[in-house]
C-alpha positions in Angstrom: 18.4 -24.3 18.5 15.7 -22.8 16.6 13.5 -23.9 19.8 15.5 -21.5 22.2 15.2 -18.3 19.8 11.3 -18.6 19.7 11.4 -19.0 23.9 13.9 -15.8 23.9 11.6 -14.1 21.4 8.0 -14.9 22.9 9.7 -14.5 26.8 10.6 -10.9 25.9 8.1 -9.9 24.6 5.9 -11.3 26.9 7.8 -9.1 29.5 8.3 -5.8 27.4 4.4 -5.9 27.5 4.1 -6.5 31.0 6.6 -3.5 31.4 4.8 -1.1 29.6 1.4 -2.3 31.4 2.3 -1.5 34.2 3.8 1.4 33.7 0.7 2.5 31.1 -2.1 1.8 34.1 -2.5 0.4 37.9 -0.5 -2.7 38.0 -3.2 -4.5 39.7 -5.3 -3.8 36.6 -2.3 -4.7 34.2 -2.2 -8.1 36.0 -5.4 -9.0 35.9 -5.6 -8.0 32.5 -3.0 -10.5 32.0 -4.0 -13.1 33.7 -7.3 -12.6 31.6 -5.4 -12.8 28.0 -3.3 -15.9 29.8 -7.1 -18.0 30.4 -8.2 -16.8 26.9 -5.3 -18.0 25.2 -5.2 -21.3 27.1 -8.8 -21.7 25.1 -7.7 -21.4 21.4 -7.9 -24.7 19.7 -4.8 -25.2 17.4 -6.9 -25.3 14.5 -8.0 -22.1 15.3 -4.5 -20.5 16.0 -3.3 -22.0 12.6 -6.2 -20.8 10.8 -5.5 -17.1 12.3 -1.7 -17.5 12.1 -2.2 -18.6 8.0 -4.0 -15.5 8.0 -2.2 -13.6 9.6 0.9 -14.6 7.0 -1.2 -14.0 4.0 -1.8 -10.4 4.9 1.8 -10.1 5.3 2.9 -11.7 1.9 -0.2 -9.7 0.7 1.0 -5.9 1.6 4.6 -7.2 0.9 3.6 -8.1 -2.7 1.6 -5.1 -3.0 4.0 -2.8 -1.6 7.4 -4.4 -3.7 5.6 -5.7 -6.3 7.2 -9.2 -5.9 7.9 -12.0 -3.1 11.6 -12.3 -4.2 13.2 -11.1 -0.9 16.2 -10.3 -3.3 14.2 -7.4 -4.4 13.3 -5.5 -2.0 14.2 -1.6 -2.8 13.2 0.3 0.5 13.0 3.9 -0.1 15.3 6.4 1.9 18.2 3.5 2.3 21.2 4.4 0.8 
C-alpha cells in the first residue's frame, strides 16, 4: 500500500511541475528541460541519493528542533492555530 502512495505522490508532482513549466516558459523549452533533469537523474548512484536524502532529513529534524525546541511530534505549538 505504502508503495502506491509514494507512485501517487512523486506522479503528481512530477505533473504539477510539468504544468507550471509549461505554462511559466515555451513548452519546447520546458520539455527539454525535462528531459534534461530526467538523463541527470538516471545518473545519481544510490549512494549518492541516500547520502543527499540523509541530508536532506537532518536539515529538517535540524530547523524542526531549532524552531520547537524538541523532536517530540507531541509538542509541536504552531503559532496563530487556535
Amino acid at each position: 500500500m505504502a508503495f502506491w502512495v509514494v507512485k501517487g505522490l512523486s506522479t503528481a508532482m512530477g505533473e504539477a511541475t510539468s504544468d507550471y513549466l509549461v505554462g511559466a516558459m515555451a513548452p519546447p523549452i520546458a520539455v527539454v528541460l525535462g528531459f534534461a533533469a530526467f538523463l541527470a537523474a538516471l545518473g545519481v548512484p544510490y549512494t549518492v541519493s541516500s547520502i543527499v536524502c540523509a541530508l536532506v532529513l537532518l536539515t529538517v529534524f535540524a530547523t524542526w528542533r531549532s524552531t520547537e525546541k524538541t523532536l517530540s511530534m507531541h509538542s509541536i505549538d504552531t503559532a496563530g492555530a487556535d
